[in-house]
C-alpha positions in Angstrom: 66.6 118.5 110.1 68.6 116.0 112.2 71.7 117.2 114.0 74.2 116.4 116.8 76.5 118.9 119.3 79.6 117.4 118.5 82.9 118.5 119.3 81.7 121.9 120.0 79.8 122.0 116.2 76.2 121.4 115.5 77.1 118.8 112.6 73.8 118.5 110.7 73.7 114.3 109.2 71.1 112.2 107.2 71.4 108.4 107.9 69.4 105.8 105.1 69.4 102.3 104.1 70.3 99.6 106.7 73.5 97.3 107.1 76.9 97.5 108.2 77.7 101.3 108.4 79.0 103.3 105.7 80.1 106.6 106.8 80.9 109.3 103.8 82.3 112.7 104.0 82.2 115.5 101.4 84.9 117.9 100.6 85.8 121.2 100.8 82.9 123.6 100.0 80.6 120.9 99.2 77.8 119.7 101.3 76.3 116.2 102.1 74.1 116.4 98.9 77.0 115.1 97.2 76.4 112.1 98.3 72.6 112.0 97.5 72.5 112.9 93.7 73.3 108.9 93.3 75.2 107.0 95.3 72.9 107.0 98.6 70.4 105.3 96.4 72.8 102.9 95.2 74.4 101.4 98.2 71.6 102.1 101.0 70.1 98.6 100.5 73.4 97.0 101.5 74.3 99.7 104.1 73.3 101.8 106.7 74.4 105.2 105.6 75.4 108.3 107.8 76.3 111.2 105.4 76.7 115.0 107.1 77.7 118.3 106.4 81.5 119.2 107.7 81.7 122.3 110.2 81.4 125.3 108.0 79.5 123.3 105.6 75.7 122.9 104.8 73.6 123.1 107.7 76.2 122.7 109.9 77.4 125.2 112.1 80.2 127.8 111.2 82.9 128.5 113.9 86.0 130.6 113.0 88.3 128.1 112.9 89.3 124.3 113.6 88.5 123.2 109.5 92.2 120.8 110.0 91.9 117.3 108.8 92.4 116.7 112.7 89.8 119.1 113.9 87.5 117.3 111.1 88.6 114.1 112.4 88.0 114.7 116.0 84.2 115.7 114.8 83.6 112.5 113.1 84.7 110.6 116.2 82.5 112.8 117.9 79.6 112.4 115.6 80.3 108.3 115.5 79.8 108.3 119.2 76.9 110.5 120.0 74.9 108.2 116.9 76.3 104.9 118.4 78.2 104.0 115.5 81.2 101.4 116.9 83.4 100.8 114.0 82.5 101.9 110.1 83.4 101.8 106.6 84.8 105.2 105.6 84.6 107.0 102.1 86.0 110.4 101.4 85.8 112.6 98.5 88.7 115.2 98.1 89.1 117.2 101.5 86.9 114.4 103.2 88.8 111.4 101.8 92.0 113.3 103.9 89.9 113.4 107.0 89.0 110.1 106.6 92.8 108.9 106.4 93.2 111.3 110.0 90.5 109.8 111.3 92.2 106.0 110.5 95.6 107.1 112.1 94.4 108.6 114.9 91.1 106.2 115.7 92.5 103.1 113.9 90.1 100.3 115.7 87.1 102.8 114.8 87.7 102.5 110.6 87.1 99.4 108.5 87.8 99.8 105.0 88.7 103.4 103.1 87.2 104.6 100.2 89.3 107.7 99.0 88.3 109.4 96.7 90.4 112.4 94.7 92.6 113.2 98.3 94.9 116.1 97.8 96.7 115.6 101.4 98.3 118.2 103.4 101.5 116.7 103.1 101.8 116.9 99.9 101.4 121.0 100.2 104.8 121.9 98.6 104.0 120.2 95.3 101.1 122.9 95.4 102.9 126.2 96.2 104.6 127.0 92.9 102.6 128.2 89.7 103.9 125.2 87.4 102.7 121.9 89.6 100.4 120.1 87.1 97.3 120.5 89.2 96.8 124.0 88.7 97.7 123.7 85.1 94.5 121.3 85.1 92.5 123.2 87.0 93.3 126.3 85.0 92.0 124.4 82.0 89.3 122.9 83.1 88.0 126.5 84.8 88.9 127.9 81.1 86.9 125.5 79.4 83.7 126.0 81.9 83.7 129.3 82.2 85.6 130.8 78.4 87.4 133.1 80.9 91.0 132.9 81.2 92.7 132.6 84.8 95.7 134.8 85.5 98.5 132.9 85.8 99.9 134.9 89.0 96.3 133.3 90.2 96.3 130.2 89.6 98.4 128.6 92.7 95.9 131.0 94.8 93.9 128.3 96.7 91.5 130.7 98.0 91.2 132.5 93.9 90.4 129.5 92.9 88.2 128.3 95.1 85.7 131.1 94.5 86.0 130.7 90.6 85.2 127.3 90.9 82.3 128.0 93.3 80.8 130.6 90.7 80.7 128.5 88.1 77.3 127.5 87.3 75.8 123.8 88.6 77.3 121.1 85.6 75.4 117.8 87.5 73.1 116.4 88.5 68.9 117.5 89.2 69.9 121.4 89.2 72.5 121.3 86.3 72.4 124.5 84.9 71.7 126.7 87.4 73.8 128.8 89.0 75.1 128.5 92.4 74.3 129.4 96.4 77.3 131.1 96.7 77.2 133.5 99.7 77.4 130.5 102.9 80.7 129.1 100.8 82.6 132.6 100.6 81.9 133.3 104.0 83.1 130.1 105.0 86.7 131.3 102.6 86.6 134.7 103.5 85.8 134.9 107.5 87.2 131.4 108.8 90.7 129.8 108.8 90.0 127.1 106.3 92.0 128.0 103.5 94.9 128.2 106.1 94.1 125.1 108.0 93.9 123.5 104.9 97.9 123.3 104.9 98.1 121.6 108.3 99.9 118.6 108.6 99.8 117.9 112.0 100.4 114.1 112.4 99.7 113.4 108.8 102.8 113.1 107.2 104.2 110.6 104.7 105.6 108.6 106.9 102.2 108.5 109.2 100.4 107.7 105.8 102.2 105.1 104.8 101.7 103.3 108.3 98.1 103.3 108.1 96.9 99.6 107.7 93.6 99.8 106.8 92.6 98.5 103.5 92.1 101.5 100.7 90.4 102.0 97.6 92.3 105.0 96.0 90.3 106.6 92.9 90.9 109.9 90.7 90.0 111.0 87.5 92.1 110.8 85.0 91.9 114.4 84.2 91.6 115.8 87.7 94.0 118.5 89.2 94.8 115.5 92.0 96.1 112.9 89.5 99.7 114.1 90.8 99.0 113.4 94.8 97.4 110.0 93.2 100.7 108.9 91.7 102.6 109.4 95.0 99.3 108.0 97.1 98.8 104.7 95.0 103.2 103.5 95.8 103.0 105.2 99.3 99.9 103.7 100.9 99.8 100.3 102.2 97.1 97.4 101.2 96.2 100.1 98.8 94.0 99.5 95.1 94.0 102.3 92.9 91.5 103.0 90.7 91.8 105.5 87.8 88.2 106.4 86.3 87.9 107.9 82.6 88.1 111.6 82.1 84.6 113.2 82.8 83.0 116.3 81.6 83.9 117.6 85.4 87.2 115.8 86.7 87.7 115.4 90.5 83.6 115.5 90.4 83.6 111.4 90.3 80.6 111.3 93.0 78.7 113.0 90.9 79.7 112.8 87.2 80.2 109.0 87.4 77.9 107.7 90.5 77.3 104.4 89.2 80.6 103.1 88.0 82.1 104.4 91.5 79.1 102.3 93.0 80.5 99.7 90.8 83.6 99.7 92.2 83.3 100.8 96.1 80.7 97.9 96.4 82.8 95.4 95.1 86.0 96.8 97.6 83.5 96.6 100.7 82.7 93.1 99.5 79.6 93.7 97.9 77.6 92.2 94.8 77.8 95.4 92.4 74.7 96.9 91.8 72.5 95.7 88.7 72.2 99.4 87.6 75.6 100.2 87.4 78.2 100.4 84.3 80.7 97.7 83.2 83.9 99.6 85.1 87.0 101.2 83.6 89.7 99.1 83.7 92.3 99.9 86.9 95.5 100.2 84.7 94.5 103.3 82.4 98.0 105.0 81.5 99.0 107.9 83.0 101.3 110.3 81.8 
């Protein structure tokens, strides 16, 4: 089991394939096997690939606090250094795609291009606090749907409520589809560290800071996903942006792992990459959204 000291973490990282590096982070109460269901297979023969568990997540060691997108930045410079990796193509899903634009403002000559995937940004935190912002409508759905349970509408703008509902529903991807979940490391990471609170920092990412950062983006959500309203601010906000919006799938915000090869599809051909022989003709980029 590879691992660094980073930042004061043990930050436990897989690295496969060989090429100009590829750097992808998972988000919140996930773990690096998010990346390995598919997409490492995909891309590893045109990049070297470093995936790794966040603090808190995984194998990775679990202090009681630091879990900002600048904390989580700060350990990905950390973890760039101690494996030698100069400069690198970034790709974030959901909490890791906000790290990964962090990381860009505050390490700008250490990112190449930025794959973001579903980012809900702490900035955008008031659209969140009130019961009627369309994500939790969504996300109320889509936890009805999985689970035939309903969620109580005094609930459903309760990050932390949520969070554990989604984390008990059973696996719906991938090699273990079906089963249910490992659930006791994620609600100690909820319950006895400052994530859910850190996960409202803004620190220096504000709108303003986002819309300064130059770096070339690929901006993708789900049609369906609880995120689709950050993504409609995101795609006019960001600079040298392309957003991508990918069908509904039987798990929105999930793209990683519900649809592995038409993101492959798509990320390769943003990093400047032939697209994969396996993978699906793509959706098209201008799918309405309501």
């Amino acid at each position: 089991m590879p691992t660094i000291h980073a930042n004061g973490v043990t930050l436990h990282y897989l690295q496969a394939g060989t090429g100009p590096d590829l750097i992808m982070l998972h988000g919140m109460s996930g773990n690096l096997a998010t990346w390995h269901h598919r997409i490492v297979s995909l891309l590893q023969s045109h990049f070297r690939i470093t995936t790794y568990d966040l603090r808190g997540h995984g194998r990775s060691s679990m202090p009681p606090s630091g879990y900002t997108t600048r904390d989580m930045a700060v350990d990905l410079l950390a973890l760039m250094d101690a494996l030698g990796i100069a400069t690198a193509d970034l790709a974030g899903h959901s909490f890791g795609a906000d790290i990964v634009l962090h990381f860009a403002l505050l390490y700008p000559g250490r990112a190449r291009r930025l794959t973001l995937i579903e980012p809900g940004i702490p900035a955008l935190v008031h659209h969140r606090t009130h019961g009627e912002w369309e994500g939790w409508r969504r996300w109320a759905h889509d936890l009805e749907h999985m689970t035939g349970e309903p969620v109580p509408r005094e609930r459903r703008n309760d990050l932390g409520y949520m969070m554990r509902r989604s984390i008990e529903v059973q696996i719906l991807s991938g090699p273990f589809k079906g089963l249910p979940q490992r659930t006791d490391r994620i609600f100690r990471l909820l319950d006895m560290t400052t994530i859910i609170a850190d996960h409202a920092v803004v620190g220096e990412l504000t709108l303003d800071n986002l819309a300064a950062i130059p770096h070339p983006k690929l901006l993708v959500c789900d049609g369906e996903s609880a995120s689709i309203s950050s993504f409609k601010v995101l795609r006019t906000l960001l600079m040298n942006c392309s957003p991508l919006v990918v069908p509904g799938t039987e798990m929105p915000h999930f793209a990683p792992l519900e649809a592995p090869a038409l993101l492959v599809e798509h990320v390769t051909r943003f990093l400047g990459i032939d697209h994969h022989p396996d993978a699906v003709s793509p959706a098209p980029v201008g799918i309405p959204l309501t």
